[in-house]
N, C-alpha and C positions, 0 to 999 in steps of 0.2 A: 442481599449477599455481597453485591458490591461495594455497598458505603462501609462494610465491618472488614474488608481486605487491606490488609498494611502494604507503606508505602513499596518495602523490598519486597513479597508477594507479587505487589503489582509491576513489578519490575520485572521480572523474573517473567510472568505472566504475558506478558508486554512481547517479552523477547523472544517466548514462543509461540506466541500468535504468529510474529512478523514473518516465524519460516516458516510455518505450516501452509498458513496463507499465499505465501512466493509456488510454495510448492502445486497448491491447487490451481494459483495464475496460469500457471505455465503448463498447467492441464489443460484447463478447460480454454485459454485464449491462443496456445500454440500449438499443441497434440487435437484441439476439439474433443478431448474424449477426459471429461470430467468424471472424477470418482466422486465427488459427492453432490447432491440433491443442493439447489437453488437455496433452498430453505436452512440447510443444514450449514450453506458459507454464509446467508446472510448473517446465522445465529454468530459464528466465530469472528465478522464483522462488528458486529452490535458491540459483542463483549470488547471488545479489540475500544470500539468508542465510548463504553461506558467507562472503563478505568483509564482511558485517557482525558475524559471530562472528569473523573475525579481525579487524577494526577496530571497537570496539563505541563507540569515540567518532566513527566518520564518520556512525551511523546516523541519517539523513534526514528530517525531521519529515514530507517525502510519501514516507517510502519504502512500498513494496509493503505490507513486516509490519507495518506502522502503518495497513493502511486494507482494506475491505473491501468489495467490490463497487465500486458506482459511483451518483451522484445519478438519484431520482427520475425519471422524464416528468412532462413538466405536466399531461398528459393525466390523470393519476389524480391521486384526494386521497391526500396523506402521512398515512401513519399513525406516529404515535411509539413507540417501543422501547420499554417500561420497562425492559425487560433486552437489552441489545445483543445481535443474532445475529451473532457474532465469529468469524472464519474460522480455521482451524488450522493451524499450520505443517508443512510438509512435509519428509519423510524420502523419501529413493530406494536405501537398502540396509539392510537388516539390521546390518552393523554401527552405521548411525546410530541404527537402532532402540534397540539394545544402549546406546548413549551416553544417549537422552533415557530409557530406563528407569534407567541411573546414577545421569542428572540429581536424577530424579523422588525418588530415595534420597538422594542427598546432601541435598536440600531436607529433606526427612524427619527426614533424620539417622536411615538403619534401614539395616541391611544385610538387612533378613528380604525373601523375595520378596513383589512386590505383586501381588494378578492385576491382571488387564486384561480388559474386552470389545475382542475383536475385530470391527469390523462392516465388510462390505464397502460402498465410498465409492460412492453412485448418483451417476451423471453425469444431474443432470439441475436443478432449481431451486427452490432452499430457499423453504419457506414457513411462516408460524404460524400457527395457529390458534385463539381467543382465544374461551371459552365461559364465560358465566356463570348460574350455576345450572343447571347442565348442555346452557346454549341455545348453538348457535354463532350468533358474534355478527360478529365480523368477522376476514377474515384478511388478509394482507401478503405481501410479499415480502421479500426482509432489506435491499435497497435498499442504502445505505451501513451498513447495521451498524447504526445507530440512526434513523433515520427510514425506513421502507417505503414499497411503493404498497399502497395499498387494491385486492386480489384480491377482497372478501369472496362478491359475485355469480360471479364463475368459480369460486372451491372449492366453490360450492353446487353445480356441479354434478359432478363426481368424485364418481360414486358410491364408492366407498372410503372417504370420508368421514365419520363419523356426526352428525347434524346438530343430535343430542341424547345426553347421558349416562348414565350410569345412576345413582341416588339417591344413592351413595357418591363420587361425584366430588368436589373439591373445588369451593367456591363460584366461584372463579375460577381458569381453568387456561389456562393458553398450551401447547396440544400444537406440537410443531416437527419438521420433517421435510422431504423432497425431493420432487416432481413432477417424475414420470418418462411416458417414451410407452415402450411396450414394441417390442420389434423387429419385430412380427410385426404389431402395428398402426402401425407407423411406415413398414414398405414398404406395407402396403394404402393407407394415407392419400396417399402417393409416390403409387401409383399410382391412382389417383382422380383427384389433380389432375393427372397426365399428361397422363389423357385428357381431362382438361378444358381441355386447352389449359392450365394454370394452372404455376406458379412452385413447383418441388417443393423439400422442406427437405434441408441438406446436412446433417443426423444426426439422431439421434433426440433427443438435449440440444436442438435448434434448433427442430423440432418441437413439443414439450413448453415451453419457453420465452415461442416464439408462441403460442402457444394458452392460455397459463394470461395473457397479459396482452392479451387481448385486448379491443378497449373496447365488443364487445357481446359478453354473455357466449353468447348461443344459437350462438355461435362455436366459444366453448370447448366447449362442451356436444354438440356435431357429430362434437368429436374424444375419442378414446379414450384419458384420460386416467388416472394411478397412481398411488399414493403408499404411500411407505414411511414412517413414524412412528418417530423413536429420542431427544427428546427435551424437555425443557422451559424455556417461560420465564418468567411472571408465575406466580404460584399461591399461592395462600392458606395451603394449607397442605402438607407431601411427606411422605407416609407410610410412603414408600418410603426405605429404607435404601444400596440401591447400584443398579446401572445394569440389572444382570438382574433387579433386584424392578420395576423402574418398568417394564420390557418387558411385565412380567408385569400390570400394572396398564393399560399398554396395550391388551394385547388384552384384558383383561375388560371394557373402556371399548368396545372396537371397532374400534382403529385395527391398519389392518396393520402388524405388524412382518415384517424381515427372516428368512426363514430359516436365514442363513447365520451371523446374529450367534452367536459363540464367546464363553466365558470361556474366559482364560487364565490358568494357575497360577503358569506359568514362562515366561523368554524361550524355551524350546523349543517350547513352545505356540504361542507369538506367530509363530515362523517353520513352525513347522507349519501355522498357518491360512492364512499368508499366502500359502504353497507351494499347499496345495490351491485358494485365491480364483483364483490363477494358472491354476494347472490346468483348471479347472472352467471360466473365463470367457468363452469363446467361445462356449459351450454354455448358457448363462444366459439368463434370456430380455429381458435389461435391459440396459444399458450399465452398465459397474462400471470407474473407472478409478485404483483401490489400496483399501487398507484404513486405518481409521481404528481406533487402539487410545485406550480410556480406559481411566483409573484407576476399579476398577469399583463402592468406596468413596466412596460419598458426602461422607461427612465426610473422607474423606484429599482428595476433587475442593476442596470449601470451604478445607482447609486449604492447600490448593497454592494455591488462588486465581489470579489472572491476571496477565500481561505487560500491554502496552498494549490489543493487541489479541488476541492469544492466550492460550488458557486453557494452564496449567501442567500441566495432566494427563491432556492428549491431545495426541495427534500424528498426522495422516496418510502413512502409507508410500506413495509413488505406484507403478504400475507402469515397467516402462522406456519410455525414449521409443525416437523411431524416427527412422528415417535415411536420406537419398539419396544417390547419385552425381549429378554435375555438374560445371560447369567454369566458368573464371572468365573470363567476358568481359572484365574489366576491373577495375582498381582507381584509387577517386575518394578526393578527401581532403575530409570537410566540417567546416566552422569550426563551432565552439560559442559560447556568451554569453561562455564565460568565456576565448574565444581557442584552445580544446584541438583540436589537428587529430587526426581521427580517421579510418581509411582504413576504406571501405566497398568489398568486393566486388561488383559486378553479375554474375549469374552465369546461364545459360543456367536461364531456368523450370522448375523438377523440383516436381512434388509431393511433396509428404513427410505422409504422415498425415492425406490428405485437405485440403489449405492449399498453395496454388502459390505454391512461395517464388521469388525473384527479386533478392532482396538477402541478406551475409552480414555481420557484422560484422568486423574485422579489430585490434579492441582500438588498436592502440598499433605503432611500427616495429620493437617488441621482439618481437611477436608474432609481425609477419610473419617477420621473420629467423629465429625459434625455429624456424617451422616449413616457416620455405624456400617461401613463397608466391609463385608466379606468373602472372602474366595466362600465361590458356591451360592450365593448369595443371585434371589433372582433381582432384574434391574429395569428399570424405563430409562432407556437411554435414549439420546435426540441429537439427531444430525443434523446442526443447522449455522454449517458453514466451515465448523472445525474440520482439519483435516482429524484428527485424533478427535471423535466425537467426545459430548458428554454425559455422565447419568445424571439424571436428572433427582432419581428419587430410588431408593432400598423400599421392597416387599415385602416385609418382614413376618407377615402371616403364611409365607411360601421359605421362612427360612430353613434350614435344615435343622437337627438337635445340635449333629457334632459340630456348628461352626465354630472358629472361636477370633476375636478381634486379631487385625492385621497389626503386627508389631514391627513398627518401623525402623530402619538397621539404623546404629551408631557406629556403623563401620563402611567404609567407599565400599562396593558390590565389588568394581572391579579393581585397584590399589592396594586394598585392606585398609587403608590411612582412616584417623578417626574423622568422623563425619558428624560436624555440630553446629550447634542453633543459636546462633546470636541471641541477646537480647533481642525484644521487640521484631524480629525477623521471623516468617513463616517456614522461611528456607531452610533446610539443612544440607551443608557446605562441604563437601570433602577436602578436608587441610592438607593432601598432596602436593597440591597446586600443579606444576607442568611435568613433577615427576610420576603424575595420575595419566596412564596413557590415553584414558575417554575424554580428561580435559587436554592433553595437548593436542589429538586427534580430530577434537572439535575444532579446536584454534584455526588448524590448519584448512579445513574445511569452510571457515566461516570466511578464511584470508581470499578466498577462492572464488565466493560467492557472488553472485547478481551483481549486488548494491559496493559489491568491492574491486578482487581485481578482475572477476568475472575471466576467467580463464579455462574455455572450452577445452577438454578433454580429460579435466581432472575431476570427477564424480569422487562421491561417496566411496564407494568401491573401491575401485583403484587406490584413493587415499588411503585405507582402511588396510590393502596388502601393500601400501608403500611403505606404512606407519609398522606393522606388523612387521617387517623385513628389515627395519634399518636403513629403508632411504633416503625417506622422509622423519625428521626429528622437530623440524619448525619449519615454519613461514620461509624462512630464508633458503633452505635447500631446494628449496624450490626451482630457482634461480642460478643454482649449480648445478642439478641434476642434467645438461646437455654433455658437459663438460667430463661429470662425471662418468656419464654413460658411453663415452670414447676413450675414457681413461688420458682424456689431458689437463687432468688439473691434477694439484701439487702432492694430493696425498692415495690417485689411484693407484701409483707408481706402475702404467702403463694396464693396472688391470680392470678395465670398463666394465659398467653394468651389462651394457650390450641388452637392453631392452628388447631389440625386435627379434631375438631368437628365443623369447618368454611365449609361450602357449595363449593364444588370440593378440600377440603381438607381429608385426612385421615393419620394414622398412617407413612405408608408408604413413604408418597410421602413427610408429615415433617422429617421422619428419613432421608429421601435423602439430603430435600434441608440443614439441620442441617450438614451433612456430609459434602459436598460441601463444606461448610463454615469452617467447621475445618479443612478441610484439605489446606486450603490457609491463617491458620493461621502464616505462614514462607512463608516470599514472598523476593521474590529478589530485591536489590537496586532499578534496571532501572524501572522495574516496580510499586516500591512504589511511586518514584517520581513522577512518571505520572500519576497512581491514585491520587494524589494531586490536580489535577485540575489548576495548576498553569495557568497562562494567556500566552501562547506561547509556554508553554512546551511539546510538544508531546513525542512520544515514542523515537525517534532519540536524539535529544535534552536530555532527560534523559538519558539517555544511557551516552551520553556523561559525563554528571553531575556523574554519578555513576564509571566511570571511571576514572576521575582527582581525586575525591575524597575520594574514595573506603569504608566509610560508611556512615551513616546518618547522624549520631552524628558531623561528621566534617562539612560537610553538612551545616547542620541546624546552626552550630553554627557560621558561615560565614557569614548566611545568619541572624540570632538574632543580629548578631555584625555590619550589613551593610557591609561586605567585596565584592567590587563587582571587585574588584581587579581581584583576580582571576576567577573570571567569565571570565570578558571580553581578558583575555588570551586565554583562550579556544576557538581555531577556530572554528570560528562557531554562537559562541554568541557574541550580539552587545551589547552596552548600554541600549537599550530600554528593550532587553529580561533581562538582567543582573538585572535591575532596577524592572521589575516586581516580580521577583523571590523574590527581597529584601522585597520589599511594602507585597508582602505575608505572608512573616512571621512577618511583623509589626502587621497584623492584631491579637489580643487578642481572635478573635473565631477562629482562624485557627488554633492558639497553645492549646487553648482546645481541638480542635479534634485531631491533631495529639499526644497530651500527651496520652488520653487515648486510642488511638489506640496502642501505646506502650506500651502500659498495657498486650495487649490484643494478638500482635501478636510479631513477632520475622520476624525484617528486618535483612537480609543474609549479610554478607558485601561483598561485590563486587570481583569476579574473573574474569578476562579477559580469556574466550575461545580460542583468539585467537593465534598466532603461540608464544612459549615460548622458543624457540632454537633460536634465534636473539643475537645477539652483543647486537641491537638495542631494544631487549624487556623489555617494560616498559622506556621507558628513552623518554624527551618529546625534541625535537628538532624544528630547528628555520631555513628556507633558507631565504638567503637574496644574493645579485645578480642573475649576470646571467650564468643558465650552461652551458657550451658548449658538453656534452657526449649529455645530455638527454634534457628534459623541464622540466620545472618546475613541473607542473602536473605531468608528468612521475614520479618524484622525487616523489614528495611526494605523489604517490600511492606505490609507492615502500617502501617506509619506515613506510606507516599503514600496508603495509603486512606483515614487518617484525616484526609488533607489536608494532611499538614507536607512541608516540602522536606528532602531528602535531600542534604548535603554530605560532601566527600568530605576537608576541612580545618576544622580549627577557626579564626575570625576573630572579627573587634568581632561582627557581624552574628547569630552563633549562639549560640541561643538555648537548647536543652539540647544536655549530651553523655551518651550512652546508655552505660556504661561496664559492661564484661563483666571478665571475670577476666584476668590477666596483662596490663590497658590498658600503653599505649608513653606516646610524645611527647603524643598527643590530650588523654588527663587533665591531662597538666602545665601544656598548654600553653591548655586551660580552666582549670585551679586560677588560674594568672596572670594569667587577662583576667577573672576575676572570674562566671564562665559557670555555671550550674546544672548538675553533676553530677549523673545518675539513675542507679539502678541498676538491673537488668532487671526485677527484681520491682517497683520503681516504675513504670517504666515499661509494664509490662502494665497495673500499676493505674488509670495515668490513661489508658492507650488504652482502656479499659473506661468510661470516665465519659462 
């Protein structure tokens, strides 16, 4: 199904993965209390990876594989990463296994077999634990990946823990592993607070969860808490050679490890362990939901190095998801920012996995038709991972006589504006454009978000009766609404909104959200870009724009003049995305909102975080041949580490070209712009300096 979906489909598809997905984050890693089944987010994961493996230029700068977990509570001090707790991509068969163990060789360049530790995956909640001179000093949670909450009072009390080392530890160690509740104290716990009249947990992840962040810790300490121990992250020094030596250093330290952790020799191995984890899991006395295989080489894990947010030498295999019968009460169409109608199923409530689903997705009119969709119609639908699950398949021997095919509107639902289908596009578009109030509504809502200005106190909700009222019309009112709401700006003429006399408003709770607001009046590049709404551009994608160009104003003025030149230099961006970026700032309402947004707030000009001690920092480079030390890939992970940008043509702008044996056009067409030729043995030399 994935290889026959067009490129705008998958765009489109892309974009709403990225929020459903933000949305179930901040379920299940901030609230603890997940609405949907392990299996049911791996599934909207997977998809989320399979059409970004087949479109590797749509991928998202907020998509999913780009980000891990979810922000902090304010409730706890942040503790910072020095080494990111990076989340792993996921596999759901055996043959994918088979591909990312390819992968892992073609990177290599070996055809010889790698082993693998096989470890079974605890469903439960990563934590670090961070000792010096063998004292535990503080731990975390992985939070977003690089900043945590401060656990350190609740690990102390897990006894499994050890609270001190033994004289051989290194001076500084970050141990890393998962807090689990075991099954057998997770119904005794159930039942305890039954009887106590109390709010029992819906699994033993949710359990473990609540309890390890709780803000007194004699809390935590009440409950019968676990942990498995399989890895590390700050340390002084690793005298450990590969992943079964440091287990082993493990438990001479104290921490439990896994019983079940396997080396493997061969991918036989690898489905061998993974057949018996199956086997075995019911019977387990822990929640285990797949296997997670690493490369069990140290030095081959170093040399693989990392994606953005995924290490190159692990992967998680999940187990399967799971499934219900149901029926479709109905099929809606709802408007997106960028006009895309998309039909959602309301379906009669079925559990599936623990999670009472009640909505399905319905992709696109090509889908419905694919698979002969209709109200009333019974369904097997699968929750595995989607916040909006999906059906999998129509029962057609349970259909009704009266049904008849869903006929998809040629008109906005809520606009009336006509609603049409490109060429070659799966989509169909409401041609409103910002006069559509579901697409200005979204705009605004999207300008708000996470990955954007992320501005506490303006929900869905609220947006929706600001939008509905006249207060909100764009992005930009935003930023006048304090102003407004005192009646001192130029056209209240003294007569204010006066917010906190509005029913669930007060004094208070406007001082708050007004604060909010001014304090994200100074927003950094990548993130303004993306609050933009551009048609492609997600947070990744910005990023990048924010780094070729380092402020707005260059930006914007590329894109007023039509330069897509240097876009489509940028690895990463194609024409199509190039071409969107432009037509955006063609439009005469966009440049009204973004002028007076520039009124209003103060965009940062772009610093690159990352390593500044490089030969190679800041300098954008160009490989063309073939290497013989390394691979390609390798190469050019190697020189974003050291900080240089990665092009994918040679122009004025580049700066070396990285030139391997049998080079094409790329040499030439450096030898004629006058561009510094390296060759790979130069170029190791100065990525060494």
């Amino acid at each position: 199904m994935t290889a026959n979906i067009t490129r705008e489909e998958a765009a489109k598809e892309l974009e709403y993965l990225a929020k459903e997905i933000a949305k179930a984050d901040s379920a299940y890693y901030q609230n603890d209390d997940p609405y949907l089944s392990d299996a049911q987010y791996d599934r909207l994961k997977h998809r989320n990876s399979d059409l970004e493996a087949l479109y590797p230029e749509l991928i998202r700068p907020d998509s999913p594989s780009k980000r891990v977990g979810a922000s902090v509570k304010s409730a706890f001090a942040k503790v910072h990463l020095t080494f990111p707790m990076l989340s792993l991509g996921d596999v759901f068969s055996i043959s994918e296994v088979k591909d990312f163990v390819m992968g892992v060789k073609r990177f290599l360049n070996t055809a010889e077999d790698i082993p693998f530790m096989s470890e079974p995956k605890i469903d439960g909640l990563s934590f670090s634990a961070r000792y010096e001179k063998g004292i535990f000093v503080q731990g975390s949670t992985r939070g977003d990946g690089t900043t945590g909450e401060d656990i350190t009072a609740n690990l102390r009390t897990i006894r499994q823990l050890p609270l001190t080392l033994p004289h051989d530890a290194p001076d500084i160690l970050e141990v890393r592993g998962e807090v689990y509740m075991s099954k057998q104290d997770f119904f005794a716990l159930n039942e305890k607070y039954a009887l106590e009249g109390k709010k029992t947990f819906a699994n033993p992840r949710n359990a473990a969860a609540g309890s390890l962040r709780q803000l007194d810790p004699k809390i935590t300490a009440e409950r019968k808490l676990s942990i498995f121990a399989y890895t590390w992250g700050e340390t002084s020094e690793k005298p450990w050679q590969s992943q079964d030596q440091f287990f082993e250093y493990l438990q001479h330290w104290g921490f439990p490890t896994n019983p079940n952790n396997t080396l493997c020799h061969t991918i036989a191995d690898i489905e061998a362990s993974f057949n018996h984890l199956m086997e075995i899991r019911a019977s387990l006395p822990y929640d285990i939901d797949g296997v997670v295989y690493k490369v069990n080489s140290i030095a081959l894990q170093e040399r693989l190095g990392f994606l953005t947010r995924t290490p190159r030498w692990a992967i998680a295999h999940k187990f399967p998801a799971e499934q219900a019968l149901t029926t479709i009460n109905n099929i809606r169409i709802q408007v997106g920012r960028t006009g895309a109608l998309t039909p959602v199923a309301d379906v009669e409530p079925v559990n599936v996995g623990g999670v009472l689903v009640s909505h399905a997705t319905l992709h696109n009119e090509d889908e419905i038709k694919r698979k002969d969709i209709r109200i009333n119609d019974t369904v097997v639908i699968q929750r595995a991972g989607d916040v909006i699950p999906q059906i999998v398949k129509v029962l057609t021997d349970k259909r009704p006589t009266c049904s008849q095919p869903f006929i998809f509107p040629d008109k906005c639902p809520v606009c009336g504006s006509h609603a049409i289908r490109e060429q070659d596009e799966a989509v169909r578009r409401c041609t409103g454009g910002l006069s559509c109030p579901a697409q200005a509504k979204e705009r605004i809502i999207h300008f708000v978000s996470k990955d954007a200005f992320d501005i506490t106190g303006l929900g869905e909700k609220i947006i929706d009766t600001f939008y509905q009222e006249g207060i909100l019309h764009n992005p930009a009112d935003i930023f006048t609404l304090e102003a407004r709401n005192s009646g001192d700006d130029l056209f209240s003429q003294g007569r204010g909104l006066h917010l906190e006399r509005r029913e669930g408003w007060g004094p208070k709770s406007v001082e708050n959200l007004f604060a909010a607001i001014n304090a994200k009046r100074t927003i950094s590049l990548p993130r303004f870009i993306y609050a933009l709404g551009i048609r492609q551009v997600g947070a990744a994608t910005a990023r990048l724009l924010a780094k070729h160009y380092g402020s707005f104003n260059h930006f914007m003025t590329d894109m007023i003049n039509k330069e897509t030149a240097p876009l489509v230099a940028i690895d990463g961006i194609g024409a199509a995305m190039a071409t969107d970026m432009v037509e955006f700032f063609q439009e005469p309402h966009n440049l009204a909102i973004i002028n007076n947004l520039l009124t209003q707030i103060k965009v940062e000009t772009f610093t690159d975080t990352g390593r500044t001690d490089s030969f190679f920092t800041g300098k954008t480079l160009v490989f063309t041949g073939t290497l013989t030390q390394m691979t390609r890939a390798e190469a050019k992970a190697k020189a974003l580490e050291a900080g240089a940008k990665v092009s994918g043509s040679v122009s004025s702008k580049t700066d070396f070209v990285i030139m391997g044996a049998d080079a094409g056009s790329k040499a030439k067409n450096a030898q004629e712009l006058g561009i510094t030729i390296l060759s790979e043995n130069e170029f190791l030399q100065k990525l060494s300096l």
